[in-house]
C-alpha positions, 0 to 999 in steps of 0.5 A: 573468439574476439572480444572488443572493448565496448566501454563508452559505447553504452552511454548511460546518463547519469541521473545524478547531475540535473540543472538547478532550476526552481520548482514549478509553481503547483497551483491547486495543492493547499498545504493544510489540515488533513480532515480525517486523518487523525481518525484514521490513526485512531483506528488503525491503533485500534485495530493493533490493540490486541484485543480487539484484533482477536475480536474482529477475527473471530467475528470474520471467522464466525461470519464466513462460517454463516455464509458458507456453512449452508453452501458447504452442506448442501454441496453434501445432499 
């Protein structure tokens, strides 16, 4: 069996060397206020309080217990 020397052969380009140039002009992107954000922060700390974790599971639970308890029942008769 022969094995070749294929170093160099495979030239990968390194991805670290790049020109340095300046930044295209992004026209359209306001850099401001995210309307809403704050809200969604409020609610996700909400939703890790754990108290009302445990509420909104046991309200899914209860939900999904609604829902399919009938069908379950009748797949029975």
């Amino acid at each position: 069996m022969i094995i070749e020397d294929e170093r160099g052969i495979y030239d990968t380009p390194d991805d670290n060397t790049y020109e340095q140039a300046q930044s295209p002009n992004l026209t359209g992107l306001a850099h401001g206020p995210i309307y809403g954000f704050t809200d969604v922060l409020d609610k996700d700390m909400e939703i890790r309080d754990r108290s009302t974790h445990m509420r909104l599971k046991e309200d899914l639970i209860e939900h999904i217990w609604q829902k399919f308890s009938t069908q379950q029942h009748q797949a029975y008769q």
